[in-house]
Phi, psi and omega in degrees: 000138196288156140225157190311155188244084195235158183234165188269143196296153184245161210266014168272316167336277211273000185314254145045266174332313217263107176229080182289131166245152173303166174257143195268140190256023177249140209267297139002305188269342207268340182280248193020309194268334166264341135022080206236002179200150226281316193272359159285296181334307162322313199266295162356299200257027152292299201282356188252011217211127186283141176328288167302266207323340199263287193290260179035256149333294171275014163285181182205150173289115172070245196256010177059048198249343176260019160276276178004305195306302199290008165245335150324313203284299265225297182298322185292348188288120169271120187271138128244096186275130191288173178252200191337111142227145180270124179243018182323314140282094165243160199254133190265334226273153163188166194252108134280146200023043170089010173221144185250155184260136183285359187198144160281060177191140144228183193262145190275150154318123178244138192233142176080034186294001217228011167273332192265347189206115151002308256233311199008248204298322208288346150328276196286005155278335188294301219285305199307280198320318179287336189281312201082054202243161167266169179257170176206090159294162179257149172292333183229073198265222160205024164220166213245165189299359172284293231257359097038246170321269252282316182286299169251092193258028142268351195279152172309078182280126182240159175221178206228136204221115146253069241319076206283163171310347183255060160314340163303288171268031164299302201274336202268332177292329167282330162318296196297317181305319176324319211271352195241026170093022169252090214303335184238161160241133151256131200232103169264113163275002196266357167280048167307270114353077173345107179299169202266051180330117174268317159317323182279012175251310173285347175266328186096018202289113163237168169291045041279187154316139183237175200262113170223153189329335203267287182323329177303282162345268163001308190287339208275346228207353174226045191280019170254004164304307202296321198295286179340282201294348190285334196251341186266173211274145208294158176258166175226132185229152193262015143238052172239072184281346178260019174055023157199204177114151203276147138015275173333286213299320198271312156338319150318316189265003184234001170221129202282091147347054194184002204261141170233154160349290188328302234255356169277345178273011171287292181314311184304298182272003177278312147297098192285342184287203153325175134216138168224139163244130190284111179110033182259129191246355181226159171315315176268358167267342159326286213312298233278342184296295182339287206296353174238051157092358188295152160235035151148172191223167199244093177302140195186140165277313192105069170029030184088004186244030155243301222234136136261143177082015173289151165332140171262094192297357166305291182313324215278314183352269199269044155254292187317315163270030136264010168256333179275311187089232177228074182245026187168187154268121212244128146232156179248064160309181191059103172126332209293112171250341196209177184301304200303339185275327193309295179335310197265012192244296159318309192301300190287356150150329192290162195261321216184167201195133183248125163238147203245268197310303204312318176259015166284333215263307195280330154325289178340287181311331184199335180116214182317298174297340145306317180271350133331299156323283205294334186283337171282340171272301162334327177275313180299290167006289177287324172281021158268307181314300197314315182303296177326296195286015180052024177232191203211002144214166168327307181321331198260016189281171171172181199298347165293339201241009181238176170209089214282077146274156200250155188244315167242154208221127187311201199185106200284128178283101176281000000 
């Protein structure tokens, strides 16, 4: 048996090693810096964030089984990577809808953001304008289409639209987004109706928070959400007039059951930008949004919170693009946790890719410098994937570099 050889150590040996850092005294960057990945951010912004606003985000329709699928699907993925390539450069960059994005992603539209952080949309537009990625306001956004533009007016802005019952002011909101620089409309369609948040129901969630015995309770252990939301100015929405009632009640009373096809030709012509439509769930409603004027779509459940059990857009992913071809711009949301789902996503057929929760997560978690936070871990991320996988700019990912396994296998109905 060999044995150690061993001597007293000299203080020339170990110097070297002690390499001590000061302690970051901003409490943020230092809960930040351990962060290394979207679902450390989850566990962040779990402990810093009141229940409901925390379920909120992190829920589903029912039993939440189709985010589960749709994040199954994105883990199920087999990378094939080529080898010696040089990949000493890689370029992230790539141009959606005639403009380019420094990263194949942006942030999708969130309705109430200023719930999970104060800070809310003009947080995650500042951050997006500096990555140089677009933002997606929401029509049931909780900071107003001005004040927007006004915190990034250089940044790419779109804006999400829901075809309401008010058609005036339906109409009246893409003027002001027109008037205020905002280049694309997104027409989220998978809403006739509010899926069935079963969490925002066991919390009591309404529009604001409202301080009952439990939220108190809650409040005892997060108190800088409450301070926040207590000092800063109340949100307002202009189809709330009485500012409050539960997530059901107020959506009920804003989305029209009645919407057809038609009325995306309406749109088409009422809109001079962009038009995308948001929440295509089958091959022939891809097809047919084209054939009414769309200039692309957004494959999507609506991150699992409308329909369980809905189509796994990943899966749905490359039959809608060999059926559309390039009569558009083809993108994807729902699932996305990491660089790597992006990466695969891309490979397998999408032009562009949106994530929600992920940077709602980094929202929590820090404000502004959170979300900041999540797009850099995306960004390593993806130039990481991209090296491995051997290729050096977005164009060259494709269907050679993924392999889509299934866990469950449809089951033909006689």
């Amino acid at each position: 048996m060999v044995s150690l050889k061993r001597q007293v150590p000299k203080v020339k040996d170990f110097a070297p090693l002690l390499k001590f850092k000061m302690p970051e005294a901003n409490a943020t960057a230092r809960r930040l810096s351990n962060a290394h990945t979207i679902a450390d951010l989850r566990r962040i912004a779990k402990r810093r964030t009141p229940a409901g606003p925390f379920d909120y985000t992190d829920g589903a329709a029912d039993h939440e089984i189709s985010i589960e699928r749709s994040r199954q699907a994105f883990l199920d993925v087999e990378f094939q990577p080529g080898i010696l390539r040089d990949v000493t450069d890689v370029n992230m960059t790539t141009t959606v809808l005639g403009k380019e994005s420094a990263l194949p992603f942006g942030m999708a539209p969130t309705g109430f953001t200023r719930m999970m952080h104060s800070a809310g949309e003009r947080a995650v537009a500042s951050a997006a304008a500096r990555a140089g990625i677009p933002y997606s306001l929401s029509t049931v956004g909780t900071t107003s289409i001005e004040e927007v533009a006004a915190t990034a007016p250089n940044g790419r802005r779109w804006f999400q639209l829901y075809l309401w019952k008010n058609r005036d002011l339906s109409l009246e909101l893409i003027e002001n987004a027109a008037k205020s620089g905002y280049d694309t409309l997104i027409i989220t369609v998978d809403v006739p109706t509010t899926g069935n948040r079963v969490r925002d129901l066991r919390n009591g969630m309404s529009i604001p928070p409202q301080l009952t015995l439990k939220t108190l309770l809650d409040a005892s252990y997060r108190p800088e959400w409450w301070i926040n939301f207590l000092t800063t100015e109340p949100y307002t929405f202009a189809f709330d007039r009485e500012g409050s009632g539960s997530l059901g009640d107020l959506v009920s009373t804003l989305y029209d059951s009645s919407v057809t096809f038609e009325d995306l030709r309406w749109m088409r012509e009422v809109w001079k930008g962009h038009l995308i439509v948001k929440g295509i769930q089958t091959v022939d409603d891809a097809e047919r949004a084209f054939e009414h004027g769309a200039d692309g779509i957004v494959v999507s459940n609506h991150g699992g919170r409308q329909l369980d059990r809905a189509p796994v857009p990943f899966h749905l992913l490359p039959r809608i693009v060999d059926r559309v071809g390039d009569r558009g711009t083809v993108m994807l949301d729902t699932g996305i946790t990491s660089g790597a789902d992006i990466v695969a996503a891309i490979a397998l057929g999408a032009d562009f890719t949106l994530i929600g929760r992920a940077y709602l997560y980094g929202l929590m978690a820090g404000g502004e410098a959170g979300v900041t936070r999540c797009i850099d871990i995306l960004s390593s991320e993806i130039e990481r994937t991209m090296a491995l996988l051997g290729v050096t700019s977005v164009s060259e990912l494709n269907r050679d570099h993924v392999r889509a396994l299934t866990r469950s296998v449809p089951v033909a109905i006689a």
